[in-house]
N, CA and C atoms as a LAMMPS dump frame, in Angstrom:
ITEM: TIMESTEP
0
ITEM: NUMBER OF ATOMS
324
ITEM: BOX BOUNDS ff ff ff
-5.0000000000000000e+02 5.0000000000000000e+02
-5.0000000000000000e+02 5.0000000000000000e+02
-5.0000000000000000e+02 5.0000000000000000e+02
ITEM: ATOMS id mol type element x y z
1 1 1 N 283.221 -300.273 -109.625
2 1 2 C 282.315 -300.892 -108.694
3 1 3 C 282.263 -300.111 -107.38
4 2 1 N 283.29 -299.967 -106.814
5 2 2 C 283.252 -298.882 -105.695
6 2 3 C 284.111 -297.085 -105.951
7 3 1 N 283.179 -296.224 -105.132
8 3 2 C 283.531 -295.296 -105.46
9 3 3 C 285.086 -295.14 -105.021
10 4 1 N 285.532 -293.987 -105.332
11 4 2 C 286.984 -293.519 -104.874
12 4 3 C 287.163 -293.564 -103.286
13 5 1 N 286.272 -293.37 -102.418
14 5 2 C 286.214 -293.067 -101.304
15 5 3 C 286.091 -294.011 -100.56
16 6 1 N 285.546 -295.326 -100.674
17 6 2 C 285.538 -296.72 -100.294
18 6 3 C 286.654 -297.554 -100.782
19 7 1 N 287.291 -297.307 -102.172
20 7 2 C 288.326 -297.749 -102.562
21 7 3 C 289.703 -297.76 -101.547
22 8 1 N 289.875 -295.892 -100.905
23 8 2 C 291.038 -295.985 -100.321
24 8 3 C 290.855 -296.319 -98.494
25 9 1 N 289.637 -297.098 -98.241
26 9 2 C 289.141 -297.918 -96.605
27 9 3 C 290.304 -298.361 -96.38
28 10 1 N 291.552 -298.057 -95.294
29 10 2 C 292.416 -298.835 -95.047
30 10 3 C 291.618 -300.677 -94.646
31 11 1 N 292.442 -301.622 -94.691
32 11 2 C 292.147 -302.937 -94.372
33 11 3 C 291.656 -303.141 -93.122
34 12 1 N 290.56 -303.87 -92.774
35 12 2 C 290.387 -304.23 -91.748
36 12 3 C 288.759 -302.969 -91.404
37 13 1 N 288.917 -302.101 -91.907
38 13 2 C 287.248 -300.891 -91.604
39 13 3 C 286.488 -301.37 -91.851
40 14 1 N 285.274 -301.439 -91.365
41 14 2 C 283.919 -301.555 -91.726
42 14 3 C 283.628 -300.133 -92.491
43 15 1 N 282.705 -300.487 -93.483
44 15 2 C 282.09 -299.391 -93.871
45 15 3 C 280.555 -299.703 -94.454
46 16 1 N 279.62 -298.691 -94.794
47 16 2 C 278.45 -298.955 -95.568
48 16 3 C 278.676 -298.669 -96.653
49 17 1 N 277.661 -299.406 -97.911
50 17 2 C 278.056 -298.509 -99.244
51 17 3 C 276.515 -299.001 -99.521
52 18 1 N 275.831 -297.565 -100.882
53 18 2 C 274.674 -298.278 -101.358
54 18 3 C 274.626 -297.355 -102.908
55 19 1 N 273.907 -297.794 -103.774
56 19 2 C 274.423 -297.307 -105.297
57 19 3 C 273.282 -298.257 -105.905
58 20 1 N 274.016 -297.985 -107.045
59 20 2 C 273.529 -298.465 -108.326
60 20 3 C 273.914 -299.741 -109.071
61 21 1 N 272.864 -300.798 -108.817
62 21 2 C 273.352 -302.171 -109.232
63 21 3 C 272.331 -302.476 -110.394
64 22 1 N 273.503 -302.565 -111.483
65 22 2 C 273.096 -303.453 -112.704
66 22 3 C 272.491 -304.905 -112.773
67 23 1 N 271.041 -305.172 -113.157
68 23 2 C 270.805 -306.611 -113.104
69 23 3 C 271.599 -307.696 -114.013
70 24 1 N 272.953 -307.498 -114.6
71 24 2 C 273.451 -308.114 -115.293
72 24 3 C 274.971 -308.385 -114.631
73 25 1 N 274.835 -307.694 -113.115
74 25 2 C 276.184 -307.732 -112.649
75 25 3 C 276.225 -308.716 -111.62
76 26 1 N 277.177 -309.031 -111.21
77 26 2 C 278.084 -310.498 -110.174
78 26 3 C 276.965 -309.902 -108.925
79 27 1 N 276.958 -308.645 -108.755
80 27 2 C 276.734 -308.237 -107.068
81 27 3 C 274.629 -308.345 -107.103
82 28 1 N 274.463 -308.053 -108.462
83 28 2 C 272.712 -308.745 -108.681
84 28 3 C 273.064 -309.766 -108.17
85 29 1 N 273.662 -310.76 -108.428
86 29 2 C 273.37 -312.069 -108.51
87 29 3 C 273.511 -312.624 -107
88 30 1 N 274.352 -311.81 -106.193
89 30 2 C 274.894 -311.94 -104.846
90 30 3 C 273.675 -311.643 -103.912
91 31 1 N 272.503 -310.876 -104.717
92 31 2 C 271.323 -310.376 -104.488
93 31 3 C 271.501 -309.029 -103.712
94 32 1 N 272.276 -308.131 -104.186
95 32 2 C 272.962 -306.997 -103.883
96 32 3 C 271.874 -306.238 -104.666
97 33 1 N 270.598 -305.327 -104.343
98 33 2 C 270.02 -304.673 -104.953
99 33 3 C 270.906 -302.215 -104.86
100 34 1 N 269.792 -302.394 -105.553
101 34 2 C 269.827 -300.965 -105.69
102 34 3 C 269.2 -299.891 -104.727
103 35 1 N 269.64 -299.271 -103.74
104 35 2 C 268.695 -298.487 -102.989
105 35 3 C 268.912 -298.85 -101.712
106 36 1 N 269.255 -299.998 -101.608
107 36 2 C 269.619 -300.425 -100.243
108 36 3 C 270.806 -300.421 -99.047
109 37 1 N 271.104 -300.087 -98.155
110 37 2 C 272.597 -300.153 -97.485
111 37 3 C 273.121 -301.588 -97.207
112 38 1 N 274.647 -301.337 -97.553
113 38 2 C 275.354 -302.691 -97.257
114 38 3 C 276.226 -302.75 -96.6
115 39 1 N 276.946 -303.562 -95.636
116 39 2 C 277.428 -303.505 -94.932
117 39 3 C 278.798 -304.175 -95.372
118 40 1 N 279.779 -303.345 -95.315
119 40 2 C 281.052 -304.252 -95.755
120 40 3 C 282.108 -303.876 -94.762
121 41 1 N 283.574 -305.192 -95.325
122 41 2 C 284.679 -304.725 -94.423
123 41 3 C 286.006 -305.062 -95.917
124 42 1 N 286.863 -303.805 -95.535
125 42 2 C 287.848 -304.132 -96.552
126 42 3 C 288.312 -304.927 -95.963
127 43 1 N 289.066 -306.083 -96.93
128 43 2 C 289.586 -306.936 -96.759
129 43 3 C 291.739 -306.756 -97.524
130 44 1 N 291.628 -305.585 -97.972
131 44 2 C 293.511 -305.647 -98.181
132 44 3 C 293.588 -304.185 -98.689
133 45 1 N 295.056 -303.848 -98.361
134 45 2 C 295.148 -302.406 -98.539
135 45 3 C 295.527 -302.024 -100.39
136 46 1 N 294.769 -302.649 -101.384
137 46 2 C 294.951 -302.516 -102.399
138 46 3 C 294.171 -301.409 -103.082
139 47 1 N 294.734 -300.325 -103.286
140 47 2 C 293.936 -299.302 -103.925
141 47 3 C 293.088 -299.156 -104.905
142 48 1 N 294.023 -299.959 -106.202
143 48 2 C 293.461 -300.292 -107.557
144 48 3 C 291.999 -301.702 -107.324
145 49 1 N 292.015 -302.226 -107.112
146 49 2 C 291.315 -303.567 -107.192
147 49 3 C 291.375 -304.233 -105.595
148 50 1 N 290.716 -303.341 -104.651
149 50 2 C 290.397 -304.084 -103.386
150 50 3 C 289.746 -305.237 -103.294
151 51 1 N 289.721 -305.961 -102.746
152 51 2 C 288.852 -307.201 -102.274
153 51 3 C 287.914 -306.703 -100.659
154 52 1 N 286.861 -306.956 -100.935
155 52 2 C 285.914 -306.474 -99.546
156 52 3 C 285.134 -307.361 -99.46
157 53 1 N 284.411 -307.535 -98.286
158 53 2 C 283.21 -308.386 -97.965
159 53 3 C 281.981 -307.381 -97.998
160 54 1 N 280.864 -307.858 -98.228
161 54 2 C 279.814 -307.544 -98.362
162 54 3 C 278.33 -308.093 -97.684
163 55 1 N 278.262 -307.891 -96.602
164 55 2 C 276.914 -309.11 -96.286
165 55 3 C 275.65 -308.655 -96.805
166 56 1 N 274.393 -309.725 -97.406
167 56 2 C 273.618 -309.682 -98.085
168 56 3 C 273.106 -310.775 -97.278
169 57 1 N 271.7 -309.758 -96.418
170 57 2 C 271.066 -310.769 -95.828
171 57 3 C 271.594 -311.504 -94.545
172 58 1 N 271.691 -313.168 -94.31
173 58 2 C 272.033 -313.612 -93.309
174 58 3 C 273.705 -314.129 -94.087
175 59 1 N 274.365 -313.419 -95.262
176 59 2 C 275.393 -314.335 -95.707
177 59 3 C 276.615 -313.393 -96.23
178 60 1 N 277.526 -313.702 -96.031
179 60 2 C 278.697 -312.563 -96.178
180 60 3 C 279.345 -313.036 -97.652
181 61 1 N 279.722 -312.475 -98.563
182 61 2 C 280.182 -312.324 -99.754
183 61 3 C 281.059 -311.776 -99.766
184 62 1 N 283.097 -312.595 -100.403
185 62 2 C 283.657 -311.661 -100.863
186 62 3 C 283.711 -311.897 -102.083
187 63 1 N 284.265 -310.309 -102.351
188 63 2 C 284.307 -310.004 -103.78
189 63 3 C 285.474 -308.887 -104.268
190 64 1 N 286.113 -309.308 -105.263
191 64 2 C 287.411 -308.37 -106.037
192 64 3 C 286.688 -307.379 -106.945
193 65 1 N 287.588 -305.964 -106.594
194 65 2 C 286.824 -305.003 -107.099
195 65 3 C 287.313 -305.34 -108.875
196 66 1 N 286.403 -304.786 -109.488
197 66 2 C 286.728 -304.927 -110.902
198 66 3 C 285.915 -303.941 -111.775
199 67 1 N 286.603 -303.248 -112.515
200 67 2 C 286.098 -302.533 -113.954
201 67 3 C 285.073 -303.26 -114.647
202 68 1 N 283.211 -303.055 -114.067
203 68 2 C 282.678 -304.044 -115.19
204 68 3 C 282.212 -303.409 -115.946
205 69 1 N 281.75 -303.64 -117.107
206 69 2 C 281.092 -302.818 -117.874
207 69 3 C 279.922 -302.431 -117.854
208 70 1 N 279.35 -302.892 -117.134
209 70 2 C 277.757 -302.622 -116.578
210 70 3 C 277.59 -301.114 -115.928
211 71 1 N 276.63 -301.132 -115.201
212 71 2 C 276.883 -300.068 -114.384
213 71 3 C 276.185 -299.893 -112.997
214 72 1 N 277.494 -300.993 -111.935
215 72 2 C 277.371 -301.313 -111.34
216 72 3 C 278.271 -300.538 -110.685
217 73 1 N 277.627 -299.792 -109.603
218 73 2 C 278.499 -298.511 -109.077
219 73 3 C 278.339 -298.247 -107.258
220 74 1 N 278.547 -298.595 -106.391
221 74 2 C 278.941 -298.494 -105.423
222 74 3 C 279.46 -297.497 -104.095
223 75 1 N 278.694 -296.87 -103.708
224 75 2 C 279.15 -295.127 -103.268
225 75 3 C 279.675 -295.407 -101.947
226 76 1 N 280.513 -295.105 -100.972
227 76 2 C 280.627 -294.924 -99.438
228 76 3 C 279.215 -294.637 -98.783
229 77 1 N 278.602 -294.843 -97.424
230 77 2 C 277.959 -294.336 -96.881
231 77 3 C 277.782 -293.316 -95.737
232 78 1 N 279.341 -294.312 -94.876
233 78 2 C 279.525 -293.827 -93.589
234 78 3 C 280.274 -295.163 -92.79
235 79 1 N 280.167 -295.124 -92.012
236 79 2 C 280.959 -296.187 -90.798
237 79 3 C 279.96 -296.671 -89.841
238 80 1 N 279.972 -298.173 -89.153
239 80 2 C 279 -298.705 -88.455
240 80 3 C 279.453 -297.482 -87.045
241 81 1 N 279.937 -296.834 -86.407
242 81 2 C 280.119 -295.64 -85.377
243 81 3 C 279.484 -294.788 -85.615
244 82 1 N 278.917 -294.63 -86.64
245 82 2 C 278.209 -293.532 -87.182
246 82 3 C 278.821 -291.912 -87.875
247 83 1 N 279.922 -292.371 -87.911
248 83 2 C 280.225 -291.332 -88.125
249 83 3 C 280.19 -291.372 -90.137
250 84 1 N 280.903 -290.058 -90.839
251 84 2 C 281.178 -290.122 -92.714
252 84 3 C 280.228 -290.009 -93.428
253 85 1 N 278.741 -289.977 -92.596
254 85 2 C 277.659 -289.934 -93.716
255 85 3 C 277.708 -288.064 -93.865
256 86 1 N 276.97 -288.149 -94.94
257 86 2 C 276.796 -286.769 -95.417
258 86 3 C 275.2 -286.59 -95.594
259 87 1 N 274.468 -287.815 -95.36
260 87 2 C 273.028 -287.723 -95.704
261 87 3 C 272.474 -288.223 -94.647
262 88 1 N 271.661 -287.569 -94.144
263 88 2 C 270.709 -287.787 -92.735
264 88 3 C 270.057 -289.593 -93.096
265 89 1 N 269.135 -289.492 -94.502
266 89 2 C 268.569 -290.349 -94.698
267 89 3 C 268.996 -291.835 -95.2
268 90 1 N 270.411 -291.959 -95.76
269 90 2 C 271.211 -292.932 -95.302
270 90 3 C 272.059 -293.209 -94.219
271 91 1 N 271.761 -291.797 -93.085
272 91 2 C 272.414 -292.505 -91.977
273 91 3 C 271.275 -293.293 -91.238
274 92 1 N 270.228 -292.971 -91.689
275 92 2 C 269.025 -293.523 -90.83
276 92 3 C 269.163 -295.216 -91.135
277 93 1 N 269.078 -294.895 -92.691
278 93 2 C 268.532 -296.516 -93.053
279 93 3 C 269.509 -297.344 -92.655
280 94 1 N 271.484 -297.145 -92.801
281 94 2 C 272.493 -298.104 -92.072
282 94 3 C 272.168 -298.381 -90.677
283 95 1 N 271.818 -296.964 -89.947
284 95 2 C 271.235 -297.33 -88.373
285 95 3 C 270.404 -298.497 -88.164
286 96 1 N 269.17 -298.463 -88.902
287 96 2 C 268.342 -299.392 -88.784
288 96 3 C 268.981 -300.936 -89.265
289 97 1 N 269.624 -300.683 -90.384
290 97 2 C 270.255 -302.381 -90.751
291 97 3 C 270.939 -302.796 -89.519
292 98 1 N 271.524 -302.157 -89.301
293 98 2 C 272.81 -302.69 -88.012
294 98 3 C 271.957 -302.976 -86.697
295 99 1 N 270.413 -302.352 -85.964
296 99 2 C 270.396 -301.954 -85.15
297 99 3 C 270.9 -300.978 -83.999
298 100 1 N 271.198 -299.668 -84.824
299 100 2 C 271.987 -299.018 -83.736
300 100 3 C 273.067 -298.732 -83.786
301 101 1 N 273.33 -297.606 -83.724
302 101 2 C 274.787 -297.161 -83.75
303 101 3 C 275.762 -297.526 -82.669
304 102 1 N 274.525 -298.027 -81.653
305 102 2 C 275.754 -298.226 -80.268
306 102 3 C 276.049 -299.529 -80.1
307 103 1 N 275.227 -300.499 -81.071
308 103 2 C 275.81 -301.797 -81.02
309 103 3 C 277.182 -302.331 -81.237
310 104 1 N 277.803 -302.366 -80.42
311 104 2 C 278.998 -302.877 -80.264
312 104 3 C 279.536 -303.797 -81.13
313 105 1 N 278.924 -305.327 -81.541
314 105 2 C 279.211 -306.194 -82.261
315 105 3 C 279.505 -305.601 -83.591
316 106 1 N 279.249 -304.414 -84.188
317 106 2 C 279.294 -304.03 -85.785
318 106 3 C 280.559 -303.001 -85.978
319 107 1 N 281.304 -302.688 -84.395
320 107 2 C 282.398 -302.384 -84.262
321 107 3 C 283.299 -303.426 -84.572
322 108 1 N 283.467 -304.716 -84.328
323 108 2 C 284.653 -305.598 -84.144
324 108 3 C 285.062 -305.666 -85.471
């Protein structure tokens, strides 16, 4: 579900992630589409099977990482500071979700 690189987020980071969501998976249903940036925060320093939040919309979702069989796949993006992206055009689109890189509130 999440890549290697979001997996090892010490606890407590915000990060973005956006990928490839199966319409047969938990995070469809969370209304977690494909193509879009998401905004999460790890929630424990577990390598194998993290637990993270995810907000979707006006509503925050957690969720335990898990081996599904679908192919429901999950990439890093970058950090609400702006910094970790590697792609201009997903740093744009997290910018725009958050409002701004300098918004303070998406630091806490």
């Amino acid at each position: 579900m999440l890549d290697a690189n979001a997996r090892y987020i010490p606890k407590g980071v915000k990060f973005f992630v956006g990928g490839y969501v199966d319409e047969e998976s938990t995070l469809y249903r969370l209304g977690v589409r494909e193509g879009q940036p998401y905004l999460c925060k790890m929630l424990d320093n577990s390598k194998r099977r993290p637990r993270f939040s995810i907000r979707v919309g006006s509503k925050v979702h957690v969720v335990k990482y898990q081996e599904e069989e679908d192919y429901t796949f999950l990439v890093y993006q970058g950090t609400p500071n702006g910094r970790g992206f590697i792609c201009d055009k997903s740093r744009d689109a997290c910018e725009k979700l958050i409002g701004g890189f300098n918004n303070t509130y998406w630091r806490r």
